[in-house]
C-alpha positions, 0 to 999 in steps of 0.5 A: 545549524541552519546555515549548514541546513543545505550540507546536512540536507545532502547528507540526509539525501545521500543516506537515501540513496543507501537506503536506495541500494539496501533494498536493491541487495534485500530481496537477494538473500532475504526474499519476503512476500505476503498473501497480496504479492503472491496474488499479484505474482499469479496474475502477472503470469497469466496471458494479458486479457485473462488477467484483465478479467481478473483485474475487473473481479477484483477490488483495485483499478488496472494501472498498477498491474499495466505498469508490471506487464512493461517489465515483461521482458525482464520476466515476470515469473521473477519475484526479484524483478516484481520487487525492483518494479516497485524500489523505482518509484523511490528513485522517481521520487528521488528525482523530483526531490533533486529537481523540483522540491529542491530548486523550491525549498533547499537542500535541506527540505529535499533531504529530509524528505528522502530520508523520511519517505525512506525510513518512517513508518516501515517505508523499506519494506512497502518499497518492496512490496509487490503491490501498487502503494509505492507507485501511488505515492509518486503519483498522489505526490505529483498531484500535491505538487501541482495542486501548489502549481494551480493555486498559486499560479492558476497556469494552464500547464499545472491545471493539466499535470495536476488532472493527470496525476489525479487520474494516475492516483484514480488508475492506481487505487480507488483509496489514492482518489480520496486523496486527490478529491479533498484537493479539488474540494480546497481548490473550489473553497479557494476559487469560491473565496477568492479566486471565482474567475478560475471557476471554469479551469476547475471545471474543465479539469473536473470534467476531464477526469469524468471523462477519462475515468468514466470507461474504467468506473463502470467496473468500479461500480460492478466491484462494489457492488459485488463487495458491499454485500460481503463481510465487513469488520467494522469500525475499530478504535484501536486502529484510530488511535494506531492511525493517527501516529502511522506517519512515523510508526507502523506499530499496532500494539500497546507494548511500552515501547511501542506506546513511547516510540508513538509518544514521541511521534505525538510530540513531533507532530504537536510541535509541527501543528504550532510551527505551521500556525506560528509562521502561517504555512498554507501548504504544509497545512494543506498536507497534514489536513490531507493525511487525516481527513483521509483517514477519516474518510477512508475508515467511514468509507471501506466500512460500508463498501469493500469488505474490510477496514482501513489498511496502514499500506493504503495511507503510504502516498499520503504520508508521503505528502505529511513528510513533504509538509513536514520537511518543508515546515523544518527546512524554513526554521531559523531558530536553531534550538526549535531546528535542533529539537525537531531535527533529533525527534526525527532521528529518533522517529527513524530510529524507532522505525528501523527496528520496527522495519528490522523486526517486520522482516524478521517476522515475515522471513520467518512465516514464509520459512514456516509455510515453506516447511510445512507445505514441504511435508504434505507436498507429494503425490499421496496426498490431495489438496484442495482450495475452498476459496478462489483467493487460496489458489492464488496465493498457494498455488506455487508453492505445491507442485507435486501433490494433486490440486482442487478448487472449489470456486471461480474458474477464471484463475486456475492453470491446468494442474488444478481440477475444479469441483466443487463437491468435497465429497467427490474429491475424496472418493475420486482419491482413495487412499489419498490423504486430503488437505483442506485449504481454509481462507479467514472466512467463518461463513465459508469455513462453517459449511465444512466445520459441520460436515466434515471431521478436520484435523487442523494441521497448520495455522498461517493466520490467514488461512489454515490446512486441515486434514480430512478425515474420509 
């Protein structure tokens, strides 16, 4: 088996590449998008600099959204091209796969990886999720990549990509940085033990970053410093446990086979740990290290900064360098019982995988249809509906375009089909006759005000937000 690893690498490549294809042909006939794609969908539309102002309030740096504005031409009022915006990031990876990774592990590493990043942990759908995280994993991947380049050669040209892919990852998501952070932190423990010659590359490195992010981390401190004040959900344990087998099984239920697919996940990655150590791979190391000090990090620090806990989808680069380290771990077993044995709880890894990704896309076409429906019966011109949150708008506002529209909030969003006031009242009695809607979005502070003065009908239930009818 491990003289024919480069032939099973191929083909393990080549299911890639269909996999590739299949989210080409997904969003065709089965177009799913969530709450945060619609919110990038609305942005997209809106002139340049006034999506800049609403980049600067929001939670995310402005990359990711400069790179959609390149695919302005092809029309970015077209879910399908927001959608192949973020499949490309996989035929990047793709590429570097086919050049780099296999000119320095084989076939075999090259393959599986592919075949892992495409399959594991819900991989298909985030590849066509309107949002940053696929683009991350090309650039938090890059920077893995040459943090191997720096401390193993200590060339100028590695110390500069590694410095822009860090900066790249910074750009993307504030989460990728933490990332790219721990890499530098083992980088100075390695020049300090070893290597106190490089001090200065490391400095100059560092200093470059400082540099080119400081314009952009003036915004970052403004956002934070709108954001720590907010409501925050706290630590949950359940997710802990959840997190720790995400590199394979996007699942946070403790149903049975839920809990044996994670089972398996866990033996993988025990099996993993004794390889590593066994045969002393410094950089598969490196990369589960990565995987779960982020974790950590990242749980301790969304719980006293933005005002949410830790999401499965900002882990997505960094599981990309758990199954780079994964891969090549695999690809250099000679024992063909051991390759046998973490070759087939792989398979059935992936295969747990696809029907979790099977069933999450089921679950999202459903809800959309649901939504659509709904929105469908109140979408006319006797009724009012009015928006209590800015983010509501957002997300909302293209889905009802015959029934008269409301925001109570900011106004730096809103087209001019959508009148601001913030006074309910008013609304009802500017619309007599009317039935009015109310827009509420997950927020018992917000939600409460109209709860104790108003008599409202729930009327439509969508997890997120909920559509009230208001009694006059």
């Amino acid at each position: 088996m491990y003289d024919k690893g480069d032939y099973l690498g191929i083909f393990l490549f080549g299911v890639g590449i269909l996999m590739l294809l299949w989210m080409f042909v997904s969003p065709i006939s089965n177009v799913f998008i969530h709450v945060d794609e619609y919110w990038t969908y609305t942005l997209m539309n809106l002139p340049f600099m006034d999506a800049m102002n609403v980049i600067i309030h929001d939670v995310h740096p402005p990359l990711y959204y400069w790179i959609l504005y390149i695919f302005s031409p092809f029309g970015l009022e077209n879910l399908y091209v927001l959608k192949v915006a973020s499949i490309i990031p996989y035929i990047l990876v793709m590429g570097i796969a086919l050049t780099k990774i296999r000119r320095d592990y084989g076939w075999l590493t090259a393959g599986l990886f592919i075949f892992c990043i495409g399959i594991m942990s819900d991989f298909f759908v985030e590849y066509l999720t309107i949002r940053m995280y696929s683009w991350g994993l090309v650039f938090v991947l890059l920077a893995f990549l040459y943090y191997n380049e720096v401390t193993t050669n200590w060339d100028k040209r590695s110390w500069v990509l590694l410095t822009v892919f860090t900066l790249l990852s910074a750009y993307t998501q504030y989460f990728f940085a933490i990332t790219c952070a721990l890499m530098y932190l083992l980088i100075l423990v390695e020049i300090l033990r070893n290597h106190k010659d490089k001090l200065r590359q490391f400095g100059k490195s560092v200093l470059a970053i400082i540099i080119l992010y400081a314009p952009w981390a003036v915004v970052f401190v403004y956002q934070l410093k709108t954001q720590v004040g907010g409501y925050h959900e706290g630590l949950n344990p359940v997710n802990l446990i959840h997190f720790m087998t995400y590199f394979a099984i996007k699942a946070d239920n403790f149903r049975p086979d839920t809990v044996a697919f994670k089972l398996i996940a866990a033996v993988f990655l025990i099996l993993l740990l004794v390889l590593i150590y066994k045969k002393r791979e410094k950089l598969p190391a490196v990369g589960v290290f990565l995987l779960y000090a982020t974790i950590a990090i990242g749980v301790m620090g969304l719980m006293f900064s933005f005002c949410n806990t830790m999401r499965v989808r900002y882990l997505i680069p960094v599981i990309g360098v758990f199954w780079l380290s994964a891969s090549i771990v695999i690809g250099r077993i000679e024992n063909n019982k051991i390759l046998a044995v973490m070759l087939i709880l792989i398979m059935a890894l992936a295969g747990a995988s696809l029907i979790i990704t099977e069933k999450d896309i089921d679950s999202r076409l459903t809800y959309n249809d649901k939504k659509a429906d709904f929105l469908s019966t109140i979408d006319n011109n006797d009724t009012v509906v009015v928006f209590n949150t800015d983010y509501g708008y957002r997300v909302l506002h293209d889905d009802i375009q015959n029934a008269q529209k409301y925001s109570i909030g900011d106004t730096y969003f809103y087209s001019n089909d959508t009148k601001i006031c913030n006074n309910l009242t008013k609304i009802m009695h500017d619309n007599p006759g009317k039935k009015i809607y109310l827009v509420n979005w997950a927020n018992k502070d917000i939600n409460k005000e109209y709860e104790n003065n108003y008599t409202m009908v729930e009327k439509y239930d969508a997890g997120h937000f909920t559509i009230s009818l208001v009694k006059h």
